[in-house]
Structure formats: structure tokens, C-alpha cells
C-alpha positions as CSV (number, residue, x, y, z in Angstrom):
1,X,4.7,14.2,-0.1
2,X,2.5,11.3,-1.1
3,X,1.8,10.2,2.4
4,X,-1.7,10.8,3.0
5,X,-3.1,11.1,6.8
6,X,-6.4,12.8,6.6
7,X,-9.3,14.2,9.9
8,X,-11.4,14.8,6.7
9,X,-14.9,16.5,7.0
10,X,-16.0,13.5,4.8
11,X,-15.7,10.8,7.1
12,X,-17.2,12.6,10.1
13,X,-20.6,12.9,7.8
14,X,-19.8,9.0,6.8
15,X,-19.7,8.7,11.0
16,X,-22.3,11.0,11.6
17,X,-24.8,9.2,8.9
18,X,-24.3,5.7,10.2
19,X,-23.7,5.9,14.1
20,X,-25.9,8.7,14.8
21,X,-29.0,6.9,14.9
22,X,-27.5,3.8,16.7
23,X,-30.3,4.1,19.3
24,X,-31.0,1.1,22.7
25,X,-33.2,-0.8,19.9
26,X,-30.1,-1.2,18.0
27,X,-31.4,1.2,15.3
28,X,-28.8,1.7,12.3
29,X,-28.9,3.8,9.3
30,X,-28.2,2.2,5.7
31,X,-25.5,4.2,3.9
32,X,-27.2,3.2,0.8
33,X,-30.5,4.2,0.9
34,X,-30.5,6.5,3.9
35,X,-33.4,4.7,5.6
36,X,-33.4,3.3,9.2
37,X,-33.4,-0.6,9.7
38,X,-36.1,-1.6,11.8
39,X,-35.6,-2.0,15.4
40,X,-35.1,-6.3,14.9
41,X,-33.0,-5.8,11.8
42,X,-29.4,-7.8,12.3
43,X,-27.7,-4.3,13.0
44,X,-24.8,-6.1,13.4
45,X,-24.7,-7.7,9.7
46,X,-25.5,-3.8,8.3
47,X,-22.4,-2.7,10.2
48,X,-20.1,-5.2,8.7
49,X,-21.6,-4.5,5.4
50,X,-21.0,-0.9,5.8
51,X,-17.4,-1.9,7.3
52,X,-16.5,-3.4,3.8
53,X,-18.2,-1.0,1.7
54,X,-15.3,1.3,2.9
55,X,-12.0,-1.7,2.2
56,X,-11.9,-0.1,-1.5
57,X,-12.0,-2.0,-5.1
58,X,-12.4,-6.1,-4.7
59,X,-10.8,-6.1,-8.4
60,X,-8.2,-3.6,-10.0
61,X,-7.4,-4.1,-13.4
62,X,-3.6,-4.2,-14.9
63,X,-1.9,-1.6,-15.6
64,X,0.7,-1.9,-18.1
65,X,3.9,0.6,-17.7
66,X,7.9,0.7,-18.0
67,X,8.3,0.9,-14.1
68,X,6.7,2.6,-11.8
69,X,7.1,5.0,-8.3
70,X,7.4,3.6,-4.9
71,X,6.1,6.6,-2.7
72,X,6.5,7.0,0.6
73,X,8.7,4.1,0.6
74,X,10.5,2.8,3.7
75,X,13.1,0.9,2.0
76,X,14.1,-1.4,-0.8
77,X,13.3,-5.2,0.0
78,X,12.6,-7.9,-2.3
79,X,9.4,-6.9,-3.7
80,X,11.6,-3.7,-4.6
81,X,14.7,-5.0,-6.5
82,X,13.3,-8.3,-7.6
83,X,11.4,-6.9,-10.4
84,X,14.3,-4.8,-11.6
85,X,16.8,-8.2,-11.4
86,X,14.5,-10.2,-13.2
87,X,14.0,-7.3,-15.9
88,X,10.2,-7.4,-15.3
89,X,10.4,-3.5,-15.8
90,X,12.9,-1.0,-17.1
91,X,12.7,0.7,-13.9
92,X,11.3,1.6,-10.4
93,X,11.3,5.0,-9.0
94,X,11.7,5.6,-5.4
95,X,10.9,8.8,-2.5
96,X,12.2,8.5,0.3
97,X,12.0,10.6,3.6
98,X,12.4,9.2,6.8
99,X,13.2,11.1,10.0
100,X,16.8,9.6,10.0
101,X,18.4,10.7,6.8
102,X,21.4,8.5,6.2
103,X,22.0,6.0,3.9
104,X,20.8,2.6,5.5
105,X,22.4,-1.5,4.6
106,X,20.3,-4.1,6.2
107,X,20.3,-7.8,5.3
108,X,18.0,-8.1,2.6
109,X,16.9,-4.3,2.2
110,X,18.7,-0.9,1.7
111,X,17.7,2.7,1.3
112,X,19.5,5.8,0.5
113,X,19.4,8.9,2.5
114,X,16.1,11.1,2.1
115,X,15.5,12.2,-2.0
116,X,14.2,11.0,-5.2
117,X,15.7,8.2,-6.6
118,X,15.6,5.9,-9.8
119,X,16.4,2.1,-9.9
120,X,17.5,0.3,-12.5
121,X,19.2,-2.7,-13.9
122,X,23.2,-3.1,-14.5
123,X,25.8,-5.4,-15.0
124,X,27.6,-6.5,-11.7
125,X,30.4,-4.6,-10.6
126,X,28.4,-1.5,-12.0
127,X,29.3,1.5,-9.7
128,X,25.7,3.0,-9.5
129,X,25.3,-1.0,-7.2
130,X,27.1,0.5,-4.4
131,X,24.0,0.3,-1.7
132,X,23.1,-3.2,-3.8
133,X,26.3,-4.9,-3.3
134,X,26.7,-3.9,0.2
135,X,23.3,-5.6,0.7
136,X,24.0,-9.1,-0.9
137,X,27.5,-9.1,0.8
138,X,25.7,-9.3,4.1
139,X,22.9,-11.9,2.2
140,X,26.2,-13.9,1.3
141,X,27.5,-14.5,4.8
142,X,24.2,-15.7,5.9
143,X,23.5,-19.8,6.4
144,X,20.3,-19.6,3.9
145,X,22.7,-18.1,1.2
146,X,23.7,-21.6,-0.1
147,X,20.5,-23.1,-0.1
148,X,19.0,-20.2,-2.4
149,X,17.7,-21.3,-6.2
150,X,20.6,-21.2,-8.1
151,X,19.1,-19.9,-11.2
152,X,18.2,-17.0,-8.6
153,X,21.8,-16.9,-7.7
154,X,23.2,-16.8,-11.0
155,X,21.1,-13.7,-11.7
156,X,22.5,-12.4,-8.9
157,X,25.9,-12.7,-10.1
158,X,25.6,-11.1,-13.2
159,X,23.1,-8.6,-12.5
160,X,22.8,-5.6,-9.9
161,X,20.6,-3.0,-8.6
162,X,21.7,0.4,-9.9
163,X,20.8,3.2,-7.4
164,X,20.6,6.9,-8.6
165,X,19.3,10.7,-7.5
166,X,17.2,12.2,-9.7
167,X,15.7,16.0,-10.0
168,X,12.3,14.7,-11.8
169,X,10.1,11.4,-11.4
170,X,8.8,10.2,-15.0
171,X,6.7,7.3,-13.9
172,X,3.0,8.1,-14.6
173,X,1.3,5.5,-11.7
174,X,2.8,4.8,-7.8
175,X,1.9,2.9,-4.9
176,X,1.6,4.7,-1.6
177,X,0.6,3.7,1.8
178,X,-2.0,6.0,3.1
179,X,-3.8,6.0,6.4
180,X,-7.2,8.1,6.5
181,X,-9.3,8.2,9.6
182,X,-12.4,10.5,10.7
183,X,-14.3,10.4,14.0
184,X,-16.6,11.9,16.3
185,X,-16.9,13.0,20.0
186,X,-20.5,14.4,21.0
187,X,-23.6,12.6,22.0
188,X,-22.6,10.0,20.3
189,X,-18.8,8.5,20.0
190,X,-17.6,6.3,17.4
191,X,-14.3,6.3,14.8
192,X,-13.6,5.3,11.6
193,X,-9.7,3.9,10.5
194,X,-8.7,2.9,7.2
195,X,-4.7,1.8,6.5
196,X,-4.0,0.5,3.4
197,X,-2.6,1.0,-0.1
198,X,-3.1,2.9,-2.9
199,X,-2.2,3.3,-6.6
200,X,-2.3,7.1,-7.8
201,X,-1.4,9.2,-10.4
202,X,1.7,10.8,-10.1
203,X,1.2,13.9,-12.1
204,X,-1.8,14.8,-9.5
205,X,-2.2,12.7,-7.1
206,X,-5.1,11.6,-7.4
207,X,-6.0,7.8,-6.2
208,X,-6.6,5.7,-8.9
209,X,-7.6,2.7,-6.8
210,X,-7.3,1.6,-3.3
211,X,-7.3,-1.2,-0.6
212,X,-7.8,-0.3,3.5
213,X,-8.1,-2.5,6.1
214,X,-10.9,-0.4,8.2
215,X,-11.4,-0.8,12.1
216,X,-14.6,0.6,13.1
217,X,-15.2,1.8,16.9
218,X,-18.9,3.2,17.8
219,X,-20.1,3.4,21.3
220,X,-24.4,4.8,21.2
221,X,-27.0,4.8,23.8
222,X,-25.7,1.3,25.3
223,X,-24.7,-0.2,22.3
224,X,-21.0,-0.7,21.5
225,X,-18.4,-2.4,20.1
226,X,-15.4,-2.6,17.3
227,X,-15.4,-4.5,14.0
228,X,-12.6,-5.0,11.5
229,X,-12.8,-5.8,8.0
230,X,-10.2,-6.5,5.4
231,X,-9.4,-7.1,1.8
232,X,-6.6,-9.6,3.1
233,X,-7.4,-13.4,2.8
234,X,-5.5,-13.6,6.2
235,X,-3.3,-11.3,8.4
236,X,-0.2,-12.3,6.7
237,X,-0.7,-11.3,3.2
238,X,0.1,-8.1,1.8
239,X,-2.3,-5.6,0.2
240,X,0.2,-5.4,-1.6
241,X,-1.0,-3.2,-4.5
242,X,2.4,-3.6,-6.7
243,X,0.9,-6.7,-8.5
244,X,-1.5,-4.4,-10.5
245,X,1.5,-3.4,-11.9
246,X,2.4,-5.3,-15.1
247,X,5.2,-4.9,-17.9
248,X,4.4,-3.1,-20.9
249,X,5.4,-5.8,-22.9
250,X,3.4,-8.5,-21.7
251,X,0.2,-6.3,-22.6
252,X,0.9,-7.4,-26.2
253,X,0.8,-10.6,-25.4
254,X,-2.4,-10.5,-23.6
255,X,-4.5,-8.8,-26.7
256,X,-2.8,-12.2,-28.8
């Protein structure tokens, strides 16, 4: 539903513009300007420059809300029911729709079968917790359990993750992985991929901002190669486009 993989028309003339012209001088074509960088230009430097021009925005600014949807979602880790424990936001909204659909408990993660779902915060022993409770009973049979922050634990103790269906999202903004790609197989052969994250309206659809880790593969007239680019500091961290999101309340506070 919100899981975008796109052969779009676009990136082929995005391919098309920059590769084409890739010639045995190491000719290039500026996606700027549109003009050809002289046979002894660094072609190499324009290509990575082109590369990030496509990773999306370097900055995104907050976006204040009550909770917000988690589309395309694969389950419900940490970074999932942490926010609604700690009472960060009112709620988080979740679509799920994987090619087994059941109802899934995994140490440290849980899912319900394929739907639309709501998430919110109740008191322990609430029976909306069900899929929560069998999580953290497998979380408290593990060794790490008693060396866990106790403040965290505590919270854990009084608080749980309620889990239910519901017919109609009402979160305005969501976070979706998407995966767009465009290539090209003529005279020339080359292939543009982009995976990453982005925040969207939910109303339409449309992206509101975006962050891709692009891998670019061009082979021309002798010259050929792969580069990859990414917003990442490293290949550990996340995109991880959830920490735009920030609670309502605190907006107030930022204006002070």
C-alpha cells in the first residue's frame, strides 16, 4: 500500500542525461547545467557529486504530531513500542502485510497478523497487551534481563503496549521504506538504486522528505565502474527517519 518500488520513466532520463555521454575521454554530463565536462575534468568527482545529489534532504525539520503511522512496517521492535512506554506520543499507528499472515512473538519484537493497527499506552495487565506481554515474558527469561536500567524496568512493570485493529488510520505523517530504481540497456548500460526512507503524507501519499542510500552502476565506451553514496555516518546507523518525529508538546516548549 505504502511500499513504493518504482522502473520510473524519470530515472531512465536521470540515466540517460548523465551516462549517455560517458565517452573513452571520460566525458560526463553535469545534471546541473546540462553542459559536458571537458575531456580532463575529474569525471569521477562529478559522478559522486551526482551520486549524492540523489541521497535526498541533508536536514529535515521537526515535525510535531500526537503519533504517527508506521507503514510498511515489518514488525514492532524497540524503536516501535519505546516511544509509546515512555509516553513520548499518544500513539503510533501501524500497516502491516507480510506474505505470512499470522500473528508473530519474537524476543524483543512482535507483529500482528496482516491489517491496520493502533498502538497505544495502558496499564499492565491491560488485555489489549496480549502480543506485548508475550514479548517481555520471553525478554524476562533472557540473561541481559537483570542487568537492564531499572528505571527502564519499572516502566516496564507498570506500563504496556496496547495492540488494536482499526478500520481508519488518523495520523497525518508516516514513515515508509521505499526502494526506487531506473536503468538502462542500449548502447550504453548503467543503473541507478536508491533504498531508503521516507516521511509522507498519509492522506495522499505524497513524500514529504526522504533519505536513500543510492548505488550507481554505469558501464560506457571502456569506462566502468560502481559508486555508493549515503546519508549514513557509517553502515551501522539507521536512516532512521522516526526522529523527525517529535511530540506535540514539546513544540511549545521550543517557541519558549
Amino acid at each position: 500500500m505504502f511500499f513504493r518500488r518504482v522502473f520510473s520513466p524519470v530515472f531512465v532520463c536521470i540515466i540517460v542525461s548523465f551516462f549517455s555521454i560517458v565517452s573513452a575521454q571520460a566525458q560526463i554530463v553535469r545534471m546541473a547545467t546540462g553542459k559536458s565536462v571537458p575531456p580532463d575534468a575529474d569525471w569521477r568527482t562529478e559522478a559522486m557529486s551526482f551520486c549524492k545529489s540523489l541521497m535526498g534532504d541533508t536536514e529535515i525539520e521537526p515535525i510535531y504530531v500526537e503519533g504517527y503511522l508506521l507503514a510498511n512496517t515489518a514488525r514492532c521492535g524497540s524503536g516501535c513500542f519505546e516511544p509509546i512506554l515512555k509516553g513520548e506520543f499518544e500513539y503510533l499507528e501501524m500497516i502491516i502485510d507480510k506474505p505470512a499472515d499470522r500473528t508473530t512473538v519474537q524476543f524483543g519484537s512482535f507483529w500482528p497478523k496482516n491489517g491496520m493497527y493502533i498502538l497505544t499506552r495502558q496499564l499492565a495487565g491491560h488485555k489489549s497487551c496480549t502480543l506485548f506481554d508475550e514479548m517481555m515474558a520471553l525478554m524476562r527469561q533472557s540473561k541481559g534481563w537483570k542487568d537492564l536500567d531499572r528505571e527502564y524496568v519499572s516502566l516496564l512493570e507498570k506500563h504496556c503496549v496496547g495492540v488494536n485493529a482499526v478500520d481508519k488510520l488518523k495520523s497525518d505523517y508516516g514513515v515508509r521504506q521505499a526502494i526506487l530504481f531506473g536503468n538502462k540497456d542500449l548502447d550504453e548500460q548503467a543503473s541507478v538504486d536508491m533504498r531508503g526512507e521516507e516521511i509522507f503524507i498519509v492522506e495522499t501519499g505524497e513524500t514529504h522528505a526522504a533519505k536513500y542510500n543510492v548505488k550507481i552502476e554505469f558501464s560506457s565506451d571502456g569506462v566502468f565502474g560502481d559508486m555508493n553514496c549515503s546519508p549514513r555516518k557509517n553502515h551501522r546507523n539507521s536512516l532512521n527517519l522516526q526522529n523527525a518525529f517529535k511530540p506535540l508538546e514539546s513544540k511549545s516548549e521550543v517557541r519558549q
